[in-house]
C-alpha positions, 0 to 999 in steps of 0.5 A, a space after each residue: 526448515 531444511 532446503 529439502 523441507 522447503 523444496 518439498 513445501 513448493 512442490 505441493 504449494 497450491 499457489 505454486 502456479 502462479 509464479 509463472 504468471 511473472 517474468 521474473 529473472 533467472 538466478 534472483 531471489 526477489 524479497 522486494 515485492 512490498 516495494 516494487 511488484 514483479 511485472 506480470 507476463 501479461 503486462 507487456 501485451 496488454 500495454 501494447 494493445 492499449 499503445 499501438 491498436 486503442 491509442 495508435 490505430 483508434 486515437 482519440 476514439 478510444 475514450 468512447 471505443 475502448 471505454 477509457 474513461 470508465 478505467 478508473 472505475 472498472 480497476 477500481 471495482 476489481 482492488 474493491 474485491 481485495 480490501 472488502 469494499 463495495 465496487 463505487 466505493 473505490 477509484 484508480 487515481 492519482 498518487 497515495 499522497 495526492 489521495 491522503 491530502 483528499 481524504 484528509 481534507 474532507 474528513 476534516 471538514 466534515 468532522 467540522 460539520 457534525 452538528 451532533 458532536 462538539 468541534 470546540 477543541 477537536 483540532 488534533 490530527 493524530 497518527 504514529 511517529 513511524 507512519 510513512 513521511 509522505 503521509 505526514 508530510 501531506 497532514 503537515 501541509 494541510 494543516 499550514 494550510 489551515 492556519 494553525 486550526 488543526 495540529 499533527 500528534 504522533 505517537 507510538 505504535 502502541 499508544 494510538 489507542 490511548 491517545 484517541 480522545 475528544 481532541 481528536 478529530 481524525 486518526 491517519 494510519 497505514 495498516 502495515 507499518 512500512 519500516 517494520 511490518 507492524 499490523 494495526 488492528 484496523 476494525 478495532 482502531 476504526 471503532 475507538 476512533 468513532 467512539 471518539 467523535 473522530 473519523 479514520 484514515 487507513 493507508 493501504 498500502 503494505 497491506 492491499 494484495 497481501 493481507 485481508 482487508 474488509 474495509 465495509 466490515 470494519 465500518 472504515 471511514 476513508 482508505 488509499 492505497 499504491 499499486 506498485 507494490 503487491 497489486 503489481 501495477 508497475 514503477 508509478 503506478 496509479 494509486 486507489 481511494 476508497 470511500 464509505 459510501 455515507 461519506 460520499 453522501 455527506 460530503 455530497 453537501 459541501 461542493 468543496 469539501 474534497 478541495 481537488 476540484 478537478 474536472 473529471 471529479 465533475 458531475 458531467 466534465 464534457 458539459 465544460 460548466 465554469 462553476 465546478 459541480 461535483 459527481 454525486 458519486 465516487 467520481 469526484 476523488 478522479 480530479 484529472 483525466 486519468 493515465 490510461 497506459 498506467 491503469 492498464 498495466 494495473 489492471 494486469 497486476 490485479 487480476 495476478 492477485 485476484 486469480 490466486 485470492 487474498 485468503 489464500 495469500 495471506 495464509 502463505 504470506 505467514 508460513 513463509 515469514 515464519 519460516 525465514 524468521 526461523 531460518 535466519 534466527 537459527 544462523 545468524 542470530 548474535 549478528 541481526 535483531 528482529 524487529 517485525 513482531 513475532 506474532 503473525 496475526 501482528 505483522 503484515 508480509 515483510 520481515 525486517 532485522 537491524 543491523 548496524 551496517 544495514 545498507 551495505 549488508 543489503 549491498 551484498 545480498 544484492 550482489 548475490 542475486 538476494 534483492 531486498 531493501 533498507 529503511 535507515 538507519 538500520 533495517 534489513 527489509 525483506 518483502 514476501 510476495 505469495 504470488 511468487 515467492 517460494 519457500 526455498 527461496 526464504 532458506 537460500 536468501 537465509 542462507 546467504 544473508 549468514 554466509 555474508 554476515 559471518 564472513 564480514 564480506 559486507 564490509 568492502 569497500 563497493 558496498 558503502 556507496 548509497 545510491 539515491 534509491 535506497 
């Protein structure tokens, strides 16, 4: 693709619009959405809103005046829409990990439940190698927790199928591959899983906002996701949980059974009971009182995706990929190695090449106005938000990630020092 092609691709881009829902900075080619989204223009107004009228002028009656305490549902209901879920199915709280260690901890426990299935050997918690640390780490630590009754299998990415067997007692993924872009095929592992005797654990968040996701449709069991990356709410942002509403029903019969028991997962937290009851619904994953200003910067960045629409997204998502795959293959290909799959259906919206030098090959990019980030020990990763990023934007950051590998400017000296955030 020629700068001219792309230019004239943006021009009739019927997404085109919607990049100026951001303020972004001028010169900046942003390829880092799947890390950190653009700030939505109406964020900043809609948190000062929240600030200086609901917290500042209503104070504490803006739990009742401005329905706080309904946020958590009312975004939850919206990101629903992106990931085919039913609206009390889903709920802002929290952090993905603290809602990996929720989700984890009651489908283990009622897998243990099931009368009709055989527990006897069903201590395997399995997932990819490559899966997300903070993921394992959580499995790692529930599984301390339990004394040893359970264990953590990893495996490669294509060897989760084979590797579901009657040992298995939940299978723990993330959809998109956050190192390489590598897609599962969610309905179809979710399906072996059951076939199995097992439930699944779906991480959502490489793929919540960017990709295609029915959940319902897929019989999913559990799922989470961030919402700082393609959902756009912002550093830190409250993460989601997405239950099936069979196992909100199930798990209604064991108080316990999601062990974060918190007072705003009670059936009426005002009553302030001593014995914890938990809500007969999706509540019970909310634990805490919820961070207003950070919902409400959220709830900004989701409405950006829901105006534009997953299907319509996701269709760019792929021809900017394909393109920038292209484009860099075609100039500096003796010098990178692609490792996201070729395929499209296969690979979520980022783009990833190896490179020995990686991180102060990104350095550089960088410092040209290129923003993109590094998994180490070796991947150059480049996020594609449709929402904003344009076409001519994967030919000109094509183009200067050629211009800095032929001309080895990479190799200076200023471009070897890692800062803490990589």
């Amino acid at each position: 693709m020629t700068r001219d092609e792309a230019l004239a691709l943006d021009a009739a881009d019927p997404l085109a619009a919607h990049r100026q829902a951001f303020a972004l900075p001028p010169d900046v080619i942003y390829l880092d959405g799947n890390s950190l989204g653009a700030l939505p223009r109406t964020t900043s107004a809609r948190v000062r809103e929240v600030i200086e009228h609901e917290w500042g002028e209503g104070l504490i009656r803006s739990w009742n005046g401005a329905h706080w305490t309904d946020m958590p549902r009312r975004v939850g209901a919206k990101i629903a829409r992106l990931i085919g879920a039913q609206a009390d199915e889903v709920i802002c709280a929290d952090s993905t990990s603290v809602n990996i260690f929720k989700v984890l901890a009651t489908a283990l426990a009622l897998v243990s439940a099931r009368p009709q299935v055989s527990t006897q050997g069903r201590r395997v918690i399995l997932s990819e190698r490559a899966n997300f640390p903070t993921d394992l780490y959580i499995a790692q630590g529930l599984a301390h927790l339990h004394d040893g009754a359970y264990e953590l299998k990893l495996v490669e990415f294509d060897e989760v199928a084979r590797a579901i067997d009657p040992t298995v007692a939940v299978v723990m993924l993330t959809h998109v591959n956050y190192r390489t872009g590598a897609m599962h095929d969610l309905t179809a592992l979710t399906a072996r899983a059951h076939a199995a005797g097992a439930l699944a654990i779906w991480d959502l968040a490489h793929s919540a906002g960017a990709v295609a996701v029915d959940l319902d449709a897929a019989g999913a069991d559990f799922a989470v996701g961030c919402g700082y990356k393609y959902l756009n709410g912002g550093p830190g942002a409250p993460a989601f949980v997405y239950v099936a509403q069979r196992h909100l029903a199930a798990a209604a019969v064991d108080r316990f059974a999601q062990p974060l028991a918190g007072w705003f997962g009670h059936r009426s937290p005002f009553t302030f009971e001593a014995d914890y009851a938990p809500a007969p619904s999706i509540d019970r994953y909310g634990v805490g009182t919820p961070p207003i200003i950070g919902l409400a910067a959220l709830d900004s960045g989701v409405d950006t995706v829901l105006a534009a629409g997953v299907d319509a997204l996701r269709a760019k998502s792929i021809a900017l990929t394909q393109a920038f795959i292209a484009c860099v293959e075609d100039s500096c290909s003796d010098a990178v190695t692609l490792v996201s799959p070729r395929a499209a259906p296969e690979r979520g919206s980022q783009v990833c090449f190896a490179h020995p030098q990686a991180y102060a090959v990104m350095q550089a990019l960088i410092e040209q106005g290129v923003i993109g980030d590094v998994r180490a020990p070796d991947v150059l990763r480049f996020g594609f938000a449709p929402l904003y990023v344009r076409y001519v934007d994967a030919v000109d950051a094509a183009t200067a990630l050629a211009g800095i590998l032929r001309s080895g400017s990479w190799r200076s000296e200023r471009y070897q020092q890692r800062g803490i955030v990589t």
